[in-house]
N, C-alpha and C positions, 0 to 999 in steps of 0.2 A: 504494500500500500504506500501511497507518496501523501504528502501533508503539506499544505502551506502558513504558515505563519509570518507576522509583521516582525519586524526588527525590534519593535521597543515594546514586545507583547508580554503579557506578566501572568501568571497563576493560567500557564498553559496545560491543558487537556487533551490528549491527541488518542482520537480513534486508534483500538488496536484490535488484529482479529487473531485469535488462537487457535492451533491446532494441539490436538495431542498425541500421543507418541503412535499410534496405531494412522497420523493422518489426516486424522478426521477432524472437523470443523467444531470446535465448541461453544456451547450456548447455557452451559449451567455454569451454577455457582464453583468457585476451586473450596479445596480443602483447604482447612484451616494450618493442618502442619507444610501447607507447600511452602517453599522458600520459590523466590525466582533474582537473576543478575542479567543485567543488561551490558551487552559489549556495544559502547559508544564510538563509535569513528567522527568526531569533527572534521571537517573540512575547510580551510580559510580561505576568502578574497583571492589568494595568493597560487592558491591551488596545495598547500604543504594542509600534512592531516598528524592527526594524534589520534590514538586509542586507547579507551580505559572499561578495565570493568569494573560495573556500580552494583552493589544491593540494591534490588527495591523493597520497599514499604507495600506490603499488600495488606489493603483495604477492601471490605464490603461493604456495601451498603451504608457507607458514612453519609452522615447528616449534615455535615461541615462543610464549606468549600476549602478547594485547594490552595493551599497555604504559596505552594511553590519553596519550598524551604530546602525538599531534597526529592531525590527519585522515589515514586510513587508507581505501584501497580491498582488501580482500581477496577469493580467490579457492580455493578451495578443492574440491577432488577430491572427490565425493559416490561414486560408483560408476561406473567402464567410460567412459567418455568424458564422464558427467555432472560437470559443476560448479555449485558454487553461489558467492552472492555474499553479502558482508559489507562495512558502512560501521562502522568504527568511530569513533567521538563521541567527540572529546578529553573528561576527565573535567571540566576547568574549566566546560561546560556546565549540569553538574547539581547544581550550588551557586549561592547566589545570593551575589556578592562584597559587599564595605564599604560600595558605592555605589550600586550597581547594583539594579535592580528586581529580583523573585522570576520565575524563565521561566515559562512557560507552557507553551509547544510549538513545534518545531521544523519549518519547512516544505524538505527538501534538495531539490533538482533537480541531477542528476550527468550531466554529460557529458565525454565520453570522444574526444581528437581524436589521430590520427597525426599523429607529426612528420614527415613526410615529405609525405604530399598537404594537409596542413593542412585533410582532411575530417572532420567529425564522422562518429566510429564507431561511437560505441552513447552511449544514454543511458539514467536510470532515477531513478527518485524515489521519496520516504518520506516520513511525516509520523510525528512523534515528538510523542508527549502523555506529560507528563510529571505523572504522577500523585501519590499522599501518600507520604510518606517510611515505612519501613519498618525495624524494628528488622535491621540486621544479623544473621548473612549469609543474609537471604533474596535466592536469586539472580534478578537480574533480568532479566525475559524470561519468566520460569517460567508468568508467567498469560499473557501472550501465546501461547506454542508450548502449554498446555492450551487456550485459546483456536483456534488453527487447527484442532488433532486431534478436537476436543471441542466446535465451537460452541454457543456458549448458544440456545437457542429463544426463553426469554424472561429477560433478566437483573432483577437485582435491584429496579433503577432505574425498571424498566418497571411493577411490580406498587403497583399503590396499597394492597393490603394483601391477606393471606389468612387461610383460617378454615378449619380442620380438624377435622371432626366423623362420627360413627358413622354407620350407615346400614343395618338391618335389612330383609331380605327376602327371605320363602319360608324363614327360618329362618339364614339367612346371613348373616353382620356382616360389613360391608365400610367402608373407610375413603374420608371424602370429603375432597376437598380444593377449594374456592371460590377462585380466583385472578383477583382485581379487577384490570382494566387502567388503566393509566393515561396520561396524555400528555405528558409533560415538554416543555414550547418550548423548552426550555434543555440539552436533552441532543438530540445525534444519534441518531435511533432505528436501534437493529445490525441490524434484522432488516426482510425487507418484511412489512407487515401483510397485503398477498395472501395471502402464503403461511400467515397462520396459519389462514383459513378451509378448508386439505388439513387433512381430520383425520388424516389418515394419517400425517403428521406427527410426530404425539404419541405415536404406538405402540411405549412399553417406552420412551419419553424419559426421562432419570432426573431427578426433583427431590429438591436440595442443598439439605442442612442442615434439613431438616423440623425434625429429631430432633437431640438430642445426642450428640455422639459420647463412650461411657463412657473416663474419664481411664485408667483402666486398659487401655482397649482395644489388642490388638496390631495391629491393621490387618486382620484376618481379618474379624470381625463388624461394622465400623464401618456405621451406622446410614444407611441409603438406601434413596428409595423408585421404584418405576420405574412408568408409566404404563398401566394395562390397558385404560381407555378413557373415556371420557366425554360429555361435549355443551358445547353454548357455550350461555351463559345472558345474553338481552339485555338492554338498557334498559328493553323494553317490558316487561319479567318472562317472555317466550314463549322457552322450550326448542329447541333446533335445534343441527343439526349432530352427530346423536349418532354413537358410535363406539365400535369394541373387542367384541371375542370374550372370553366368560365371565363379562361384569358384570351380565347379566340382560335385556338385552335381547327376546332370543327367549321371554322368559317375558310369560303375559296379565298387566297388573296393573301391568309394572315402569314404565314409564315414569309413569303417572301418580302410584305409590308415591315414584317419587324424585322429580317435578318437585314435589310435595307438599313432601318434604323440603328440598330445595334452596332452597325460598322463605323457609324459617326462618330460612338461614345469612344473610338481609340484602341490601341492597340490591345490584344488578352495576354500580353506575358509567358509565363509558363501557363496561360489557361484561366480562365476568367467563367463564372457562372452569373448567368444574365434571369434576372427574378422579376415578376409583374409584382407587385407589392398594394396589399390592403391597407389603408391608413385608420390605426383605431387610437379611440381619445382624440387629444388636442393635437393634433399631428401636424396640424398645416404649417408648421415653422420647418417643415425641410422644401417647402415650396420658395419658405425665402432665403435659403438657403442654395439653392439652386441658382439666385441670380447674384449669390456669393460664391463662387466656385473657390476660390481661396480659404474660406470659413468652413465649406463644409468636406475640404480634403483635408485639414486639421483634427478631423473629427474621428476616435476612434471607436468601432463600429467591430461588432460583433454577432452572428448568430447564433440562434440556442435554441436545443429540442422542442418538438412541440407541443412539448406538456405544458410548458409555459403558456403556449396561449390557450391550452385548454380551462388553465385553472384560472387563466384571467380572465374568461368568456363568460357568459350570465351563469354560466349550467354547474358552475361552484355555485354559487346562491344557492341552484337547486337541490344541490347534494346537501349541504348544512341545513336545509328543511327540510330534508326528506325523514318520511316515519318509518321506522322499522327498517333501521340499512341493513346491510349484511356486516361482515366483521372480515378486515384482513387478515386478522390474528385475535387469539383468548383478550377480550378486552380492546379490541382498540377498530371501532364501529367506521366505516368507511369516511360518512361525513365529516367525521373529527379528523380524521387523515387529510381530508380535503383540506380542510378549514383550515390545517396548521400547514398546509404545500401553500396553497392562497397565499398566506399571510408573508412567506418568504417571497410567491410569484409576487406580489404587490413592492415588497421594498424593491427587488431588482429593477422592478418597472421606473419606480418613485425617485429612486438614489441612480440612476443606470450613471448618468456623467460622473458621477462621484466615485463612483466603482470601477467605471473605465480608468478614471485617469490612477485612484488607487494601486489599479494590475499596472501600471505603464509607468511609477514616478520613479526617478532616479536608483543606482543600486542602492542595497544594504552600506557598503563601504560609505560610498560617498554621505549618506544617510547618517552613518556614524559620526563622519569625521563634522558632520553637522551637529549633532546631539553633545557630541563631547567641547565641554564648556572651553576647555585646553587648547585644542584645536581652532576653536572662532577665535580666542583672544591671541595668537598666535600667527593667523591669517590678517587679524585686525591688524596688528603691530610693523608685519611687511606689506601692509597696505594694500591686501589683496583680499577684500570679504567680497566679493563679486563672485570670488571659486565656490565661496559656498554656496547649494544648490540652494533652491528658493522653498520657500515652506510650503509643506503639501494644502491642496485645496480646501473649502470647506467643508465640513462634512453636517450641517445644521439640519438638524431633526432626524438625518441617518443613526447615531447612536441612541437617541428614545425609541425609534420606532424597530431596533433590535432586541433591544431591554423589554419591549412590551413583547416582544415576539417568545424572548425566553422563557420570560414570563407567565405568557400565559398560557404556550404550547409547548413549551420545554421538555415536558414526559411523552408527549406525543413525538415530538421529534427524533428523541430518544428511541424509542420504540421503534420507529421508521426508519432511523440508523441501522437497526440493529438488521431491520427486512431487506434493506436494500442490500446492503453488506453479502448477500446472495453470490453476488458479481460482479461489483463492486472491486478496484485494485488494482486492472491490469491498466485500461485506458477507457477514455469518455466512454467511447463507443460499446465497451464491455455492460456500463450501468445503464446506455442505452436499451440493450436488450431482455433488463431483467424482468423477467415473469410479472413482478412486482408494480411495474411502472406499465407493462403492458395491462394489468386489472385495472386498475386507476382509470385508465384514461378506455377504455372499454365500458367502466363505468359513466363515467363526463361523456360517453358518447352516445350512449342511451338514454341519459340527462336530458341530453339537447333533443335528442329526436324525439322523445316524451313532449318538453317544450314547446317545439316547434310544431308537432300533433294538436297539442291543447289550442296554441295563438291559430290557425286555420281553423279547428272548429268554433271556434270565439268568434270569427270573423266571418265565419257560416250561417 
């Protein structure tokens, strides 16, 4: 499993899954006499590593939050006999000391032996990347656990650049969107490229942050666009792969209308994927954005599964009023599942600019050499505070509306952790497939169709 964490994050918890010695996946409580030690490999800025092994502290079922004070195994009650696991990261990790180099990432390997057969009983591991520091108190983990429920399709990192422009036909203005690939050697690509050739894929995916979201907005209209269908556009200039109900396809004329079109928006790179795009909420600010072509190539932009817009779509309502749901697991009723995926779809929607620039500000290192008071007064004195980078964005009403989120669906999310964790580990695309997210939105699709039944015989 990989994890990410903020630089100056503190009383961190990090998803851990176990196996035990036969293999297999565990989900109960441990024994009271296990012991377990963690082999830590740090990693610096620099590329040089250390390793050490740590006792953990194993915990159940604590009542307490995590101190951060030393290494921690926790174990915690999800639902009916399910548990889940937590390593917690002494906070001294996630600074960089007086002497010491800036970390990079963390490679743990946990194993777990009886004292009594002196047998190894379960082991488990995580890799911890420890990304740019972040104004206080945004909680960390937040883009991870949106990350599990929410995988990206295609992240930010991945797009060499996009261009969003109109698209007239048969008397119908529709909205295009050119999304240029790109290859980074230097970043781990999240996703398999196989899979992006299923178009099917892409259908009602939502893309993040096209648009601004208006500073007045309460969260209700904030600005997102969701995928109706498209084509992938090559190297060679030749159209393939097309896709999606309602964008004109079945019509004579469209395709060579839009491959016409398409050729305007410039060159595809390594390959470009050309998307008709639904505007929901307050959307219309990528319209003016459009006669800013500077403003809106500035803008980093992301795709992300379609669950997203499932749970943003009225047919959550439906599910959190629905009587008598079924149950994903002992305890834990579908609509509450809904209601607590909702509440995370809604921040990603609410915060997306603030999250983007988040994933994209400056490294850890530089980060550091910001935080540490030594270093600015230092830069001050050779007259150079300009190196330091600039303080990260706002993040105003981003950390309430996490805390409410903990708050108030924190055991539920929990519990959700522990379902998804099925598949969960290897890449996006692996927690794309899980069983689990597949019921869901099987669900939300029944929702609607139920919906959508009811409003036609209303209107009968």
């Amino acid at each position: 499993m990989s994890f990410q964490v903020t630089l100056n994050s503190r009383n961190v918890l990090v998803p851990l899954s176990l196996e035990d010695h036969q293999g297999e996946r565990m989900l109960g409580a441990l024994s009271r006499l296990d012991t377990a030690t963690a082999m830590v490999i740090q990693v610096s800025a620099s590329g040089s590593f250390t390793q050490e092994f740590v006792p953990l502290r194993i915990r159940q079922e604590t009542t307490r939050g995590y101190a951060g004070g030393e290494w921690e195994l926790w174990v915690q009650k999800a639902s009916g006999d399910l548990h889940v696991y937590y390593l917690g990261i002494p906070d001294g990790f996630f600074a960089t000391g007086s002497s010491g180099e800036p970390p990079r990432s963390l490679s743990i390997e946990v194993v777990g032996t009886s004292p009594l057969s002196g047998r190894e009983e379960f082991t488990g591991g995580v890799d911890v990347t420890l990304q740019a520091q972040v104004e206080p108190p945004l909680i960390p983990g937040f883009l991870g656990l949106a990350e599990r429920f929410f995988p990206t399709l295609l992240p930010h990192n991945f797009i060499d650049r996009h261009v969003a422009a109109e698209f007239e036909f048969g008397g119908k203005r529709s909205l295009l969107l050119l999304v240029s690939l790109q290859m980074d050697e230097a970043d781990r690509v999240p996703v398999s490229l196989g899979k992006h050739w299923d178009a099917k894929n892409w259908i009602q995916a939502v893309v993040e942050n096209l648009a601004p979201v208006p500073a007045s907005d309460s969260g209700e209209k904030a600005a997102w666009f969701a995928i109706q269908g498209g084509c992938f556009y090559g190297r060679n200039g030749k159209l393939s792969h097309w896709f999606g109900g309602g964008i004109g396809l079945e019509e004579k004329g469209f395709r060579q209308a839009a491959t016409e079109r398409i050729r305007t928006l410039g060159e595809g790179g390594t390959g470009a994927w050309i998307f008709w795009l639904e505007p929901q909420g307050a959307a219309d600010g990528v319209y003016e954005l459009m006669r800013n072509p500077a403003a809106a190539a500035r803008r980093r932009i992301s795709i992300r599964h379609p669950m997203l817009q499932r749970l943003l779509a009225p047919a959550a309502a439906l599910a959190k009023a629905e009587a008598g749901q079924p149950t994903l697991a002992e305890e834990l009723p579908v609509g509450e599942a809904v209601a607590a995926l909702a509440q995370v779809a809604g921040i990603l929607i609410r915060h997306q600019d603030t999250l983007q620039r988040a994933l994209a500000e400056p490294t850890h290192a530089a980060w550091s050499e910001r935080a540490n008071p030594a270093a600015a007064a230092l830069l001050a004195l050779e007259g150079r505070p300009e190196s330091l980078p600039a303080a990260p964005g706002s993040q105003d009403g981003l950390a309430s509306d996490i805390r409410d989120l903990y708050a108030t669906r924190g055991e539920t999310l929990r519990a959700l952790e522990a379902l998804f964790d099925e598949t969960f580990g290897y890449s996006a695309w692996d927690a794309v497939g899980n069983p689990m997210r597949d019921l869901l939105s099987g669900f939300l699709s029944g929702q609607d169709a139920k919906s959508k039944s009811a409003e036609s015989r209303a209107s009968a």
